[in-house]
C-alpha positions in Angstrom: 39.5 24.5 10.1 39.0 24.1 13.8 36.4 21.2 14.5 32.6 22.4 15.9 32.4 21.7 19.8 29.5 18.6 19.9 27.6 20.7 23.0 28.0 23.9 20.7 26.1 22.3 17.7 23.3 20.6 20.2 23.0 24.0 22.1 22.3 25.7 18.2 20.5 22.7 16.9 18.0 23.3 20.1 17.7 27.2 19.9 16.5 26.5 15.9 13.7 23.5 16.7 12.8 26.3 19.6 12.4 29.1 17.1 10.4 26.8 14.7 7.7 26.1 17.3 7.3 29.5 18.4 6.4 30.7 14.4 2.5 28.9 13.3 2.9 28.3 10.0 0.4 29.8 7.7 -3.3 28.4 7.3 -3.8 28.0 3.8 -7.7 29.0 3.8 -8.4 26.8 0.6 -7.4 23.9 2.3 -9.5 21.9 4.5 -8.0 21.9 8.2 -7.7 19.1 10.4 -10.2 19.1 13.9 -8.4 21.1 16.3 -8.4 18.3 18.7 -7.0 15.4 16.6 -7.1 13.1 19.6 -11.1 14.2 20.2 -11.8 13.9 16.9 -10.1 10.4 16.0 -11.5 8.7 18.8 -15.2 10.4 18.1 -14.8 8.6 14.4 -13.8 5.6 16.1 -16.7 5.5 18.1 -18.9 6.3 15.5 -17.8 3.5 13.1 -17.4 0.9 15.9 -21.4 1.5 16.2 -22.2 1.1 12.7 -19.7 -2.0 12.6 -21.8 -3.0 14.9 -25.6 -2.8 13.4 -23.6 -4.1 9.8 -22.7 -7.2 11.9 -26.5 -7.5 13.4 -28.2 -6.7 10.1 -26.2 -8.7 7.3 -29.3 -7.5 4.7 -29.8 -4.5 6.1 -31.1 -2.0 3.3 -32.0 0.7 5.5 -32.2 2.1 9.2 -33.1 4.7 10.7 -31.9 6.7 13.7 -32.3 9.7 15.4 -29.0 9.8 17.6 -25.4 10.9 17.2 -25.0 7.4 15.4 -24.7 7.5 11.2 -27.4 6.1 9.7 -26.7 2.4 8.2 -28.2 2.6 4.5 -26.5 -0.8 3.1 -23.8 -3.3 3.7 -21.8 -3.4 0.2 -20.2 -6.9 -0.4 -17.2 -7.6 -3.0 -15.1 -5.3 -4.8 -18.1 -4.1 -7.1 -20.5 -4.3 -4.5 -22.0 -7.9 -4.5 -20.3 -10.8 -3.7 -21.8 -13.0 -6.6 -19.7 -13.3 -9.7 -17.0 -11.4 -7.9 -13.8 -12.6 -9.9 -11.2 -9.7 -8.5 -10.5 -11.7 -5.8 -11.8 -9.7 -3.0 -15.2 -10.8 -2.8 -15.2 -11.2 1.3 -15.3 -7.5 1.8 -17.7 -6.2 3.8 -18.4 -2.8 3.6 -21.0 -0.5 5.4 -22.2 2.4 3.4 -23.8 5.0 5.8 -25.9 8.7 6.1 -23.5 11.2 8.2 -25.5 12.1 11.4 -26.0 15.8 12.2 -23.8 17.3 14.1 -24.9 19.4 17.5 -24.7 23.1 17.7 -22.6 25.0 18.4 -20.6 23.6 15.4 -17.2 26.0 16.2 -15.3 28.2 13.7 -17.7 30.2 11.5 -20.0 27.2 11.0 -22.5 28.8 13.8 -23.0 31.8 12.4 -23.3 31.0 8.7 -25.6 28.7 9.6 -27.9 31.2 11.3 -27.8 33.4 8.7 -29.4 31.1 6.5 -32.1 29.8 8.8 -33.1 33.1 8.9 -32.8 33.8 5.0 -34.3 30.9 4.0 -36.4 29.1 6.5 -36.6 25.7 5.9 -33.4 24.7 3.6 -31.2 23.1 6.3 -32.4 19.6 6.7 -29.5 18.8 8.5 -25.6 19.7 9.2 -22.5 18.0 9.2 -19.3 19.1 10.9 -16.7 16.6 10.1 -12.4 16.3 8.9 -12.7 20.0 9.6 -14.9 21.4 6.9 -18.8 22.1 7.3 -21.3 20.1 5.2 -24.9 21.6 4.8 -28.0 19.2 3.9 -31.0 21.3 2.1 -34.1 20.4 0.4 -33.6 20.2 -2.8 -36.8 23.1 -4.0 -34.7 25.5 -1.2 -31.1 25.6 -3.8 -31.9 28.1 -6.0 -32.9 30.0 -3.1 -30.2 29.5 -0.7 -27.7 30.0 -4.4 -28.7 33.4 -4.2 -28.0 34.1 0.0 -24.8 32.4 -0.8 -23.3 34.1 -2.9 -25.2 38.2 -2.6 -25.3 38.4 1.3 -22.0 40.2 2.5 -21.9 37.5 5.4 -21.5 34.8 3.5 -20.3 35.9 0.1 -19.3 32.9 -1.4 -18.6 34.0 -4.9 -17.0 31.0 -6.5 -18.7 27.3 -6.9 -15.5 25.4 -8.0 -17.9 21.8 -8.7 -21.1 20.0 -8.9 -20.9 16.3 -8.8 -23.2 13.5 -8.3 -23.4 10.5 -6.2 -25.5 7.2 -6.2 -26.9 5.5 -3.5 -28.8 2.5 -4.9 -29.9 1.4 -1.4 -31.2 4.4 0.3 -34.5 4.8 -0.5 -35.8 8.1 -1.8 -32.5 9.6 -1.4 -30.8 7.7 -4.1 -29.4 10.6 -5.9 -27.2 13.0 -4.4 -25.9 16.2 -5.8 -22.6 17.5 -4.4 -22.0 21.6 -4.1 -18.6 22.9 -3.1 -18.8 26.9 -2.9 -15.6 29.0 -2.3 -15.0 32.5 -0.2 -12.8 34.6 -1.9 -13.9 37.1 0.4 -13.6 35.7 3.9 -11.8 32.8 2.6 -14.1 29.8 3.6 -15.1 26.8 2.1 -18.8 25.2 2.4 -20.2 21.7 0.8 -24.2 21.5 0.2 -26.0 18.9 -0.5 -29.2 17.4 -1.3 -30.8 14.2 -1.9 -33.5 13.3 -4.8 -35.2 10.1 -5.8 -34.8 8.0 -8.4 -38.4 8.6 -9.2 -38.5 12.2 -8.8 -34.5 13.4 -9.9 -35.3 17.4 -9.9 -33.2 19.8 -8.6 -33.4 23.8 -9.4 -30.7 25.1 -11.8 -28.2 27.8 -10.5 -26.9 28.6 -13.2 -28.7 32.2 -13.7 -26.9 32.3 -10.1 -23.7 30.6 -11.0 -22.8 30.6 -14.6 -20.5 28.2 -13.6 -22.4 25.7 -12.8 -23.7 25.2 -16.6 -20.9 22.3 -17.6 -21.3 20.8 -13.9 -24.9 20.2 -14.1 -24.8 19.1 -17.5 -22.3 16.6 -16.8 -24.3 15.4 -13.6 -27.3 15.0 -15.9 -25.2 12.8 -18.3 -23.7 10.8 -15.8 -26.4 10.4 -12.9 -29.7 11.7 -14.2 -30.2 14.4 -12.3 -32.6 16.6 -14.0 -31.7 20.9 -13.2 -35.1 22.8 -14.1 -34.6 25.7 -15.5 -31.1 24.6 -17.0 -30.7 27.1 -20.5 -29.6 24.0 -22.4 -29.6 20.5 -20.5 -27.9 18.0 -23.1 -25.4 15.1 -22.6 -21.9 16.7 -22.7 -19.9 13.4 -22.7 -21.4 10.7 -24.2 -23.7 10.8 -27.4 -26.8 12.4 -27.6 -28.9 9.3 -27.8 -26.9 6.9 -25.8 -28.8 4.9 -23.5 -29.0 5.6 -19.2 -26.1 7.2 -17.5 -22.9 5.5 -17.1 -22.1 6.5 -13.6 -25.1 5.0 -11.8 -23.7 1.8 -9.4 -26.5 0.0 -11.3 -25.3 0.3 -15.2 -23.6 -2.3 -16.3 -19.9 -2.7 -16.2 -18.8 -4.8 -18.8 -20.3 -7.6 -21.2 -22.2 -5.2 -23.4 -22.2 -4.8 -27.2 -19.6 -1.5 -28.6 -22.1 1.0 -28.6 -19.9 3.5 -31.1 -20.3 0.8 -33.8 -21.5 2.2 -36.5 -22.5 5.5 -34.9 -22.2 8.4 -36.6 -21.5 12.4 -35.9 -23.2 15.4 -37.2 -21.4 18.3 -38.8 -21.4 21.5 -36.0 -24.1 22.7 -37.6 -26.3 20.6 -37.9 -26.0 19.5 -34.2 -28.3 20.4 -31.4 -29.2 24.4 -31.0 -28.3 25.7 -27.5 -29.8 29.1 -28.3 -33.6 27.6 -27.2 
């Protein structure tokens, strides 16, 4: 076998990285995609945590502050591993953490994230309180009494068409006052193959948000799971009951405020009824 000529195999090795760079590989339209301009976009985050670095280090108790600028919004410093620094035995009780509101983004936002957003300030005036164009993917903040509405434009208007909500989750923010509870939307585009978040933002005092699930029967487990978890109340839910813990087990185990640990076995001596003889979900 005659031995491969070393200029030969560079020349080949060449004409194959050349080939490779002139094919895109396929976008994969369920995946989030990275900002265009990584450079841009890294040293825009950069900026943007350097400043609220900066109000953590001039507010050590800050709890929460407000501002109307490009800057996020500072709602607490968390401290420790489990978010105080007092009784912290993991070992990393010197962290310092900053927990912060996105700030809205400024039109235009690129992509399709102009246009969809248009089309639903002009379906339903009012339910954008603010967006969020970051890591590539388009974040929407609404009023919570606008969701059903903006459910239904969603998924029916031919524009938008997102037919598929894969999740509803929850999120607690102790420290930000009257927006302590967050619900988390993520709605899929089978049609123009496009992914949105929503969110909105309800107070401890007040948890209500409207029930999609005449809109989204898929959104029945998700809501009843936030419920059990958060406390999130969905009006108009057919059949809001705990789906993971018992039906009389006290608060909801996902709040940063329950306890985590040192509490009495609540299963002891608990007890399950037969199928049925359990709750009705036909009411």
């Amino acid at each position: 076998m005659s031995e491969k000529n070393p200029k030969d195999v560079e020349k080949k090795a060449a004409e194959v990285e050349q080939d490779s760079a002139d094919v895109s590989d396929p976008v994969n339209p369920f995946v989030p995609q990275p900002p265009k301009s990584t450079e841009a976009g890294r040293a825009m985050s950069t900026q943007k945590m350097g400043n609220v670095r900066a109000l953590a280090d001039e507010n050590p108790n800050a709890t929460v502050l407000e501002h109307d600028g490009p800057t996020p919004e500072l709602v607490e410093v968390r401290r420790g591993q489990f978010g105080t620094a007092d009784n912290d035995t993991s070992g990393f009780g010197g962290l310092r953490r900053p927990i912060t509101r996105p700030a809205g983004s400024v039109p235009p936002y690129g992509e399709w994230y102009d246009e969809a957003v248009e089309i639903i300030n002009e379906t339903v005036p009012g339910a954008i309180e603010r967006v969020v164009v970051d890591h590539g993917g388009l974040t929407l903040l609404v009023h919570a009494e606008k969701m059903l509405e903006l459910a239904w434009v969603l998924r029916d208007d031919a524009r938008l068409r997102f037919e598929v909500l894969p999740s509803v989750s929850g999120v607690h923010f102790p420290a930000d006052v009257d927006h302590e509870l967050v619900v988390v939307y993520h709605f899929l585009s089978m049609t123009h193959r496009r992914r949105v978040r929503v969110q909105t933002a309800v107070p401890e005092t007040n948890p209500h948000v409207p029930s999609i699930v005449r809109v989204y029967p898929a959104a029945d487990w998700h809501e009843r799971e936030t419920w059990d978890m958060f406390g999130v109340i969905f009006d108009g839910h057919p059949a809001l009951t705990r789906i993971l813990m018992p039906d009389d087990w006290p608060g909801h185990p996902q709040r940063k405020d329950y306890p985590l640990g040192g509490v009495p076995v609540e299963y002891k001596g608990a007890t399950i009824a037969p199928p049925d003889e359990r709750r009705s979900y036909s009411k």
